[in-house]
DSSP file (Angstrom, degrees, kcal/mol; ACC not computed):
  #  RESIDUE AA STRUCTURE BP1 BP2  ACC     N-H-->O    O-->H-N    N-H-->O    O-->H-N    TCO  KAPPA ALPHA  PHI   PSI    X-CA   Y-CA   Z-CA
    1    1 A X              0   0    0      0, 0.0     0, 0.0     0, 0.0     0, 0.0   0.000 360.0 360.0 360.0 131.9  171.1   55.8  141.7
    2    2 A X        -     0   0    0      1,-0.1     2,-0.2     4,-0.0     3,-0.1  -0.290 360.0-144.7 -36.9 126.5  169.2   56.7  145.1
    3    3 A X     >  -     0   0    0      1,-0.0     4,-2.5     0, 0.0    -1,-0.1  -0.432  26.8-104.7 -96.9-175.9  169.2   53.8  147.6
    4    4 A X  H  > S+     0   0    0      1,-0.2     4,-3.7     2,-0.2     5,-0.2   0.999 127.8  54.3 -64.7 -58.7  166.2   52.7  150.2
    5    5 A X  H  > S+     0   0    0      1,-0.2     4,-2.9     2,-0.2    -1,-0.2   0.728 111.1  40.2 -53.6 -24.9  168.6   54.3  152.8
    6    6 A X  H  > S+     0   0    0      2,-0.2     4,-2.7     1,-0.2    -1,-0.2   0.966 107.9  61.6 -70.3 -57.0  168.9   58.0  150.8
    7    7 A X  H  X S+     0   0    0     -4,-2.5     4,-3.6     1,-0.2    -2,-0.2   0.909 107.5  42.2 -29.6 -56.4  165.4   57.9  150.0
    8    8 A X  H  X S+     0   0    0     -4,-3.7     4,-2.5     1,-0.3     5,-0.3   0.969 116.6  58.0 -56.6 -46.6  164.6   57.9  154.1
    9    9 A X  H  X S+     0   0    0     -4,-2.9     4,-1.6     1,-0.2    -1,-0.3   0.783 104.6  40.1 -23.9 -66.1  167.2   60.4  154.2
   10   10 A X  H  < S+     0   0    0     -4,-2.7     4,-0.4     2,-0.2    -1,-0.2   0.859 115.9  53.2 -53.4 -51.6  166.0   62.8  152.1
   11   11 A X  H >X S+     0   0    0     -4,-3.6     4,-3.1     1,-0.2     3,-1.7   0.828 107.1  51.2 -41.4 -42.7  162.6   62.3  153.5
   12   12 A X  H 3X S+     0   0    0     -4,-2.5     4,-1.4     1,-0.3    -2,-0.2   0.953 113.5  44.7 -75.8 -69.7  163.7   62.8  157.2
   13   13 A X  H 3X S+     0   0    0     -4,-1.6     4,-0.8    -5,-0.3    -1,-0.3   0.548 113.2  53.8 -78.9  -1.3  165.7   66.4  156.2
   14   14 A X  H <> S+     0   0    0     -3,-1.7     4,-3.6    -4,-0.4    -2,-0.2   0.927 101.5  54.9-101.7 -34.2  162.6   67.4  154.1
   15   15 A X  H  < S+     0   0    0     -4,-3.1    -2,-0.2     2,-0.2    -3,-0.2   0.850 116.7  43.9 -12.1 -64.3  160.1   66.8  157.2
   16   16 A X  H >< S+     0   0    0     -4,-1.4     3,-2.6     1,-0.2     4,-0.3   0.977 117.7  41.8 -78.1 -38.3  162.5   69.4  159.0
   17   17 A X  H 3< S+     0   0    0     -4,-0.8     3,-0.4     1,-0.3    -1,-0.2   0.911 116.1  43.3 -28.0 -76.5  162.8   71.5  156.6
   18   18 A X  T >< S+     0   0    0     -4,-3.6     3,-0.8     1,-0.2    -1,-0.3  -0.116  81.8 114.1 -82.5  21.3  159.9   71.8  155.5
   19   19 A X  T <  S+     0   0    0     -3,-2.6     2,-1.9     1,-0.3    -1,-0.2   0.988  78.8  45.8 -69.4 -58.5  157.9   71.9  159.0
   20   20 A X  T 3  S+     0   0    0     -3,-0.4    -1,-0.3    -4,-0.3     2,-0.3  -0.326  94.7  90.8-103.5  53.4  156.5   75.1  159.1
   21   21 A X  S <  S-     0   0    0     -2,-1.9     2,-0.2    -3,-0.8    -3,-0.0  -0.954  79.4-106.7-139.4 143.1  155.1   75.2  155.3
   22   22 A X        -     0   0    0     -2,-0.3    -2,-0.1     1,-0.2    -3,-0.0  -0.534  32.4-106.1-101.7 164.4  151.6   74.0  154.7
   23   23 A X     >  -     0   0    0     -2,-0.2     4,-1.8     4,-0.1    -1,-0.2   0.572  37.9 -86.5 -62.1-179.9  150.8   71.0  153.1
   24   24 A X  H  > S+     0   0    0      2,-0.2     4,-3.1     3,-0.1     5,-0.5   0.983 124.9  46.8 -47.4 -72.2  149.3   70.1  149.0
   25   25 A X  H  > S+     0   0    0      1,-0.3     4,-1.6     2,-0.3     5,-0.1   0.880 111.7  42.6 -56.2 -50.9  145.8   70.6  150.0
   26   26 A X  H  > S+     0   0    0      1,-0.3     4,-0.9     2,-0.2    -1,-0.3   0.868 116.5  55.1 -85.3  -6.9  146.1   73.9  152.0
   27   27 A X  H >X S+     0   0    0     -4,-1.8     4,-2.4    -3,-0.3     3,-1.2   0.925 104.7  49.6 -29.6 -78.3  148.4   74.9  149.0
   28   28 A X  H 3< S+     0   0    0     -4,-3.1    -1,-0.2     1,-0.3    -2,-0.2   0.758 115.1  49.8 -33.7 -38.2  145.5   74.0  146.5
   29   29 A X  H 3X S+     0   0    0     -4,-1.6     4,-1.0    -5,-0.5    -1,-0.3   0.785 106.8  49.8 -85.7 -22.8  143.2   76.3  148.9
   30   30 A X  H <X S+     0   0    0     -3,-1.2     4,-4.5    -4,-0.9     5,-0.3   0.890 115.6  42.2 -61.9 -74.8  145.2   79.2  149.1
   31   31 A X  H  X S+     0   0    0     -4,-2.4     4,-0.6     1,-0.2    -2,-0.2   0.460 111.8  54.6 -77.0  21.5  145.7   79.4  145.5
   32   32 A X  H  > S+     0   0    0      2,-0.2     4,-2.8    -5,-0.2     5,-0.3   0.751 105.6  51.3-107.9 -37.1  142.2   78.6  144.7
   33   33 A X  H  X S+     0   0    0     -4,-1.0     4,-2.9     1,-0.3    -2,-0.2   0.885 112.9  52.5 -48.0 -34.8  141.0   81.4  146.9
   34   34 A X  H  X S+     0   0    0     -4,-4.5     4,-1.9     1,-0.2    -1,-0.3   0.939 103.7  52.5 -79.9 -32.8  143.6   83.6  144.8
   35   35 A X  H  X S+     0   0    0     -4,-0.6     4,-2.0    -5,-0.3    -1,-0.2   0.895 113.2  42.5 -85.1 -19.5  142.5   82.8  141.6
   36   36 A X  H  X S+     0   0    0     -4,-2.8     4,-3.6     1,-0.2     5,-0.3   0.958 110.4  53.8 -76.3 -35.6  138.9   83.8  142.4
   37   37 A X  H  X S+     0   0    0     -4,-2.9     4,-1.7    -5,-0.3    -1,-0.2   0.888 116.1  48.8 -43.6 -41.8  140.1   87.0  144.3
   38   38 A X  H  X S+     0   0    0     -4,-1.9     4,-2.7     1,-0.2     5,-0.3   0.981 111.7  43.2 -64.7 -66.7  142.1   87.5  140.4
   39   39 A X  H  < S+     0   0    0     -4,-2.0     4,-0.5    -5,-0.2    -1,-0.2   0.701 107.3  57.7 -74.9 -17.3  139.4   86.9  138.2
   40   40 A X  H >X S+     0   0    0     -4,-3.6     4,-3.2     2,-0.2     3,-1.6   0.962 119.2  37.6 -40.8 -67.6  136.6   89.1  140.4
   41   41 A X  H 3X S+     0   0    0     -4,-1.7     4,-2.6    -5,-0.3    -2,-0.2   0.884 114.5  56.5 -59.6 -18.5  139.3   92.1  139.9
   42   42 A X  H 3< S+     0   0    0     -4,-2.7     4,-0.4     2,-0.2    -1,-0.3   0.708 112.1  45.8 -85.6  -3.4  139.9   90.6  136.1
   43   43 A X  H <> S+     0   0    0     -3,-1.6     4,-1.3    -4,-0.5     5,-0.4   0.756 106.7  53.3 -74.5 -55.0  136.2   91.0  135.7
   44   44 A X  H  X S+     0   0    0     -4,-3.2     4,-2.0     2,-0.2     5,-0.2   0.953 113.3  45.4 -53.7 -59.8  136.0   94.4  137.1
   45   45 A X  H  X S+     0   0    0     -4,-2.6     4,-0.6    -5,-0.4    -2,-0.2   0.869 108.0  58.1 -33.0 -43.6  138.6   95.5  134.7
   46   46 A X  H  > S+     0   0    0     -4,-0.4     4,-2.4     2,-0.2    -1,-0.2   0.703 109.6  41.0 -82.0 -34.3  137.0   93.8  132.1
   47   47 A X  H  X S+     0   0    0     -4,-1.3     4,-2.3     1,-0.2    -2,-0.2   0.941 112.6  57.5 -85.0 -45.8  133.6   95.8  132.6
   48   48 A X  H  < S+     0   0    0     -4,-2.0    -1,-0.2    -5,-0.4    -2,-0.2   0.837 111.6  37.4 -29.4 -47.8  135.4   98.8  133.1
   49   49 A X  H >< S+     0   0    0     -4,-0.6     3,-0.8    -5,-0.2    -2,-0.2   0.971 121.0  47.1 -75.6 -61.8  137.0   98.5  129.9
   50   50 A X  H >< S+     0   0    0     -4,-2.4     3,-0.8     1,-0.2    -2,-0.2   0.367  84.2  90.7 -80.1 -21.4  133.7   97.0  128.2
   51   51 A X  T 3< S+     0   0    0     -4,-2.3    -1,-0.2     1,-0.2    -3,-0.1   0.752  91.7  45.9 -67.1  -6.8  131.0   99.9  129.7
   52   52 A X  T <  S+     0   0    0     -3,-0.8    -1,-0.2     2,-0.1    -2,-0.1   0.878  93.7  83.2 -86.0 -21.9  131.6  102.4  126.2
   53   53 A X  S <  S-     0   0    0     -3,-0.8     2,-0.3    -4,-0.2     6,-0.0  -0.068  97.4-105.1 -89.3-163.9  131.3   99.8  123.5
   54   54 A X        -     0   0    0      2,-0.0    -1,-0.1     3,-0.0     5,-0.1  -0.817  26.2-108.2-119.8 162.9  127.7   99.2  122.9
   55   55 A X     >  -     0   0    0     -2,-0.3     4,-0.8     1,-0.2     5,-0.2  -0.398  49.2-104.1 -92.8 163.0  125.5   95.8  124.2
   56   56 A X  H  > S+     0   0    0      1,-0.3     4,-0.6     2,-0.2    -1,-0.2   0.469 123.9  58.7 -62.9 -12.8  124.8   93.6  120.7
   57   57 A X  H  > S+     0   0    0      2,-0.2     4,-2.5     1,-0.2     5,-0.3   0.830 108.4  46.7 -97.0 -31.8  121.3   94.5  120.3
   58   58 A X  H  > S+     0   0    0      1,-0.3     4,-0.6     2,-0.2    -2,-0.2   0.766 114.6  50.0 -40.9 -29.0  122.6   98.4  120.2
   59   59 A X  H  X S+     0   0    0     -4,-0.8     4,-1.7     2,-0.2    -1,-0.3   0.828 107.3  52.8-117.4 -62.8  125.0   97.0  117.9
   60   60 A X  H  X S+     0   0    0     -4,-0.6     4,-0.6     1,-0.2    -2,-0.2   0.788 106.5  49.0 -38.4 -61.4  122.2   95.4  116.0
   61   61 A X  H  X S+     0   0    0     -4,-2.5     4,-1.3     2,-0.2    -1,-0.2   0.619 107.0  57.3 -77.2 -19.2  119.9   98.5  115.4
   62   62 A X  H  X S+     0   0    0     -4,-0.6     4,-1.1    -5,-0.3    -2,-0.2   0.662 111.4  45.5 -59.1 -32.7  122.9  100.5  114.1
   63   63 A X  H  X S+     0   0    0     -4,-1.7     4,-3.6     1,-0.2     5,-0.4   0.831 110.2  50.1 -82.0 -27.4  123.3   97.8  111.5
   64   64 A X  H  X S+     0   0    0     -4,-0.6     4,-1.5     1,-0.2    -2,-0.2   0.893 113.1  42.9 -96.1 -10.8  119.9   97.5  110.5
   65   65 A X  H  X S+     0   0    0     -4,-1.3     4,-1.7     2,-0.1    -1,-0.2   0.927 117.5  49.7 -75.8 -21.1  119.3  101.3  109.9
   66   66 A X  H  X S+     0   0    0     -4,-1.1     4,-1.7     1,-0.2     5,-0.2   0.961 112.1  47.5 -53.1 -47.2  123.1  101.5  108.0
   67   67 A X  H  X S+     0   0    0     -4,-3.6     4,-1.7     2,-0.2    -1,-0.2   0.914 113.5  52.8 -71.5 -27.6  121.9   98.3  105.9
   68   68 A X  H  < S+     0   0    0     -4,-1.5     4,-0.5    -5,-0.4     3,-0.2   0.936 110.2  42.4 -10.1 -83.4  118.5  100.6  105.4
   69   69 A X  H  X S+     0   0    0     -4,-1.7     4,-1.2     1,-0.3    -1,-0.2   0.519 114.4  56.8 -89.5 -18.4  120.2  103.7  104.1
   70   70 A X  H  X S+     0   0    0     -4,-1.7     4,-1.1     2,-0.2    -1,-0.3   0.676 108.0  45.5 -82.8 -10.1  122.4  101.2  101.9
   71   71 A X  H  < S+     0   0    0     -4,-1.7     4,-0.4    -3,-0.2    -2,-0.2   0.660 114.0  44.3 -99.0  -5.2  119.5   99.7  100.3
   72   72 A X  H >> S+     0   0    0     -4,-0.5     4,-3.0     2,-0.2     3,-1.9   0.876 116.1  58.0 -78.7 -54.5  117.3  103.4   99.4
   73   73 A X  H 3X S+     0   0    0     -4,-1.2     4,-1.7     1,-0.3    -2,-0.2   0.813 111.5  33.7 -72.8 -26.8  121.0  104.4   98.3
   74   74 A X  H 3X S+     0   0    0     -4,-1.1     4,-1.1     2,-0.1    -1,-0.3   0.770 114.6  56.2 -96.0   0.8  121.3  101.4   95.7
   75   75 A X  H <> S+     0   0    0     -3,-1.9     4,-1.3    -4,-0.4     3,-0.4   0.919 114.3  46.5 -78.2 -22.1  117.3  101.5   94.7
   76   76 A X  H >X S+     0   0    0     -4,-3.0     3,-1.8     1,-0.3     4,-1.6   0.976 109.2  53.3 -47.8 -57.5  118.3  105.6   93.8
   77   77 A X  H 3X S+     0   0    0     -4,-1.7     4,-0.5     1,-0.4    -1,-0.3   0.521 109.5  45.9 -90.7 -11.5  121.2  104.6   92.1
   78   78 A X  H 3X S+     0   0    0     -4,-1.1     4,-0.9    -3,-0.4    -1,-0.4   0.824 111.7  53.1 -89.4 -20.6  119.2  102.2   90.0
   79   79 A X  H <X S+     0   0    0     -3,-1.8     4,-1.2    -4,-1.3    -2,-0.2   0.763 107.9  45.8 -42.5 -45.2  116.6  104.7   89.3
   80   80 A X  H  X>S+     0   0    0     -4,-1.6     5,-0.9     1,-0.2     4,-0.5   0.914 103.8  66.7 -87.5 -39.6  118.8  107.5   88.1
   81   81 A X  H  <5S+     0   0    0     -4,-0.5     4,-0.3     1,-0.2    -1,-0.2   0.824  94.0  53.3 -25.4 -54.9  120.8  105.2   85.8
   82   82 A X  H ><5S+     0   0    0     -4,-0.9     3,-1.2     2,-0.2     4,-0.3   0.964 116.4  43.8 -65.6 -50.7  118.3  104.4   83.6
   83   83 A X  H >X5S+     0   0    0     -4,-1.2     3,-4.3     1,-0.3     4,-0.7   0.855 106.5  59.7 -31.2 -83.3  117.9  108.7   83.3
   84   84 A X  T 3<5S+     0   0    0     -4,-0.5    -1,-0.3     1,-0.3    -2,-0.2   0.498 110.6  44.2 -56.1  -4.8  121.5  109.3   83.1
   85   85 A X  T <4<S+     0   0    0     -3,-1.2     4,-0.4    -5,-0.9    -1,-0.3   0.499 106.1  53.3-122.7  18.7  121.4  107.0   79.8
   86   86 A X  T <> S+     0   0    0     -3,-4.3     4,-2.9    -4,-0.3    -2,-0.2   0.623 109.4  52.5-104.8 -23.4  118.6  108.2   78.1
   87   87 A X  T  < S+     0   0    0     -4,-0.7     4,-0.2     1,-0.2    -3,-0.1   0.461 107.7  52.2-106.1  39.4  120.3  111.6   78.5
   88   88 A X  T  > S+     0   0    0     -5,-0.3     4,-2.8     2,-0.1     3,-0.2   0.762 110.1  47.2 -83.9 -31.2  123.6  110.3   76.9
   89   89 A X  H  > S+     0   0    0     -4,-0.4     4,-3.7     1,-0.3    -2,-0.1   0.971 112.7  49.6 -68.7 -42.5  121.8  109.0   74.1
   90   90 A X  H  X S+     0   0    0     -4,-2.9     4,-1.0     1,-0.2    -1,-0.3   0.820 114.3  45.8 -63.0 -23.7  120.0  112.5   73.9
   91   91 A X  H  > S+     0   0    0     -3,-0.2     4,-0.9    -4,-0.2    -1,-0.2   0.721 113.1  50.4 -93.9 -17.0  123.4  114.5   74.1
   92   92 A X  H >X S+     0   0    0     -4,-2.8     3,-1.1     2,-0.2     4,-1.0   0.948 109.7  45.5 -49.9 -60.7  125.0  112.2   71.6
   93   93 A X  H >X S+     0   0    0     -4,-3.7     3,-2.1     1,-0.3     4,-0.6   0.782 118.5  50.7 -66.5 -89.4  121.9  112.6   68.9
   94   94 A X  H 3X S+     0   0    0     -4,-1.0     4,-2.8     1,-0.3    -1,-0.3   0.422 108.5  51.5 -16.4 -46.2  122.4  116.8   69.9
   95   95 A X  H << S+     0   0    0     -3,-1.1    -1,-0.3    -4,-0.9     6,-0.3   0.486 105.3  50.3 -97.4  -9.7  126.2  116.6   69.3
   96   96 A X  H << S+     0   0    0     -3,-2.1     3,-0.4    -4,-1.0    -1,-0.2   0.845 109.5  56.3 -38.9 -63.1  126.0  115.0   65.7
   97   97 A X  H  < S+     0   0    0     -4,-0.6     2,-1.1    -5,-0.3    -2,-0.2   0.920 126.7  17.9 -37.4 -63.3  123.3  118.0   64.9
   98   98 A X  S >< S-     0   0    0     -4,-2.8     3,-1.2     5,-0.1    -1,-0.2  -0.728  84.4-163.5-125.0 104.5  125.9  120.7   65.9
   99   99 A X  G >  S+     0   0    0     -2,-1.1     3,-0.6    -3,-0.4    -3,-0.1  -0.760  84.6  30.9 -89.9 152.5  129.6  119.1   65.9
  100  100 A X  G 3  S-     0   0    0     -5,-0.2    -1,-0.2     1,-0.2     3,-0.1   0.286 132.8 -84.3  85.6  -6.1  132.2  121.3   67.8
  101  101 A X  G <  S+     0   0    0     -3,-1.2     2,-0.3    -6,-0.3    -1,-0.2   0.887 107.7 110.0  69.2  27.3  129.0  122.2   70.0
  102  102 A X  S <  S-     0   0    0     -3,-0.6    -1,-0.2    -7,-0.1    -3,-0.2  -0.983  79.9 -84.6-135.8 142.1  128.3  124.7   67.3
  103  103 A X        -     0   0    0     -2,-0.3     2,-0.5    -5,-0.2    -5,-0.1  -0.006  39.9-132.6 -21.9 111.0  125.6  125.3   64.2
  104  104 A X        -     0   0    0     -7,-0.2     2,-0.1     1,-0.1    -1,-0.1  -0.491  24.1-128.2 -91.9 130.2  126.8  123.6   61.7
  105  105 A X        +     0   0    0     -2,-0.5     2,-0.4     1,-0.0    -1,-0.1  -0.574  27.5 178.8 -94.8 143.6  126.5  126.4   58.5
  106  106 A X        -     0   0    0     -2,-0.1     2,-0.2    -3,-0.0    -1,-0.0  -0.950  25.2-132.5-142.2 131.4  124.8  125.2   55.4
  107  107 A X              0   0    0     -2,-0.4    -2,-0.0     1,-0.2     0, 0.0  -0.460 360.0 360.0 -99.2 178.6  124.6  127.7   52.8
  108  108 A X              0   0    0     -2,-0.2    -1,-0.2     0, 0.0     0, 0.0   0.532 360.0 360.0 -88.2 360.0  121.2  128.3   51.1
């Protein structure tokens, strides 16, 4: 364990040492000036990167014509259904008439 007398010691050799290094604070000022200097250039990067993609309302009107053309595409697709099963029923009844998709011979 460190005594009163070490303590001063230490202090005393960190004083010389440590004369020509600035203090906490200008420490704190230094590196606050760097982090703004960082994040202006991490900002620039960032727009740089960010100028292709498109801003949210761009984003926005690309969704609402997609969801558009997906809602004509399912009212079609309910439209034609109903067709495409009235003519199974009609190519069933036909394919009874002529099985083998031929005239079915009945002699007189």
């Amino acid at each position: 364990m460190l005594t009163k007398q070490d303590l001063e010691q230490i202090e005393k050799l960190l004083k010389v040492y440590l004369k020509g290094y600035p203090k906490r604070e200008e420490l704190y000022e230094h590196l606050d000036l760097f982090g703004k200097t960082l994040s202006d250039k991490f900002d620039k990067k960032l727009e740089e990167k960010f100028r292709f993609y498109p801003t949210k309302d761009e984003l926005f009107k690309r969704l609402d014509h997609i969801v558009g053309e997906l809602d004509t595409i399912r009212t079609e697709h309910r439209l034609t259904a109903h067709s495409q099963e009235d003519q199974e029923d009609r190519l069933s009844k036909l394919e009874e008439i002529h099985p083998g998709g031929r005239h079915a011979f009945v002699p007189a």
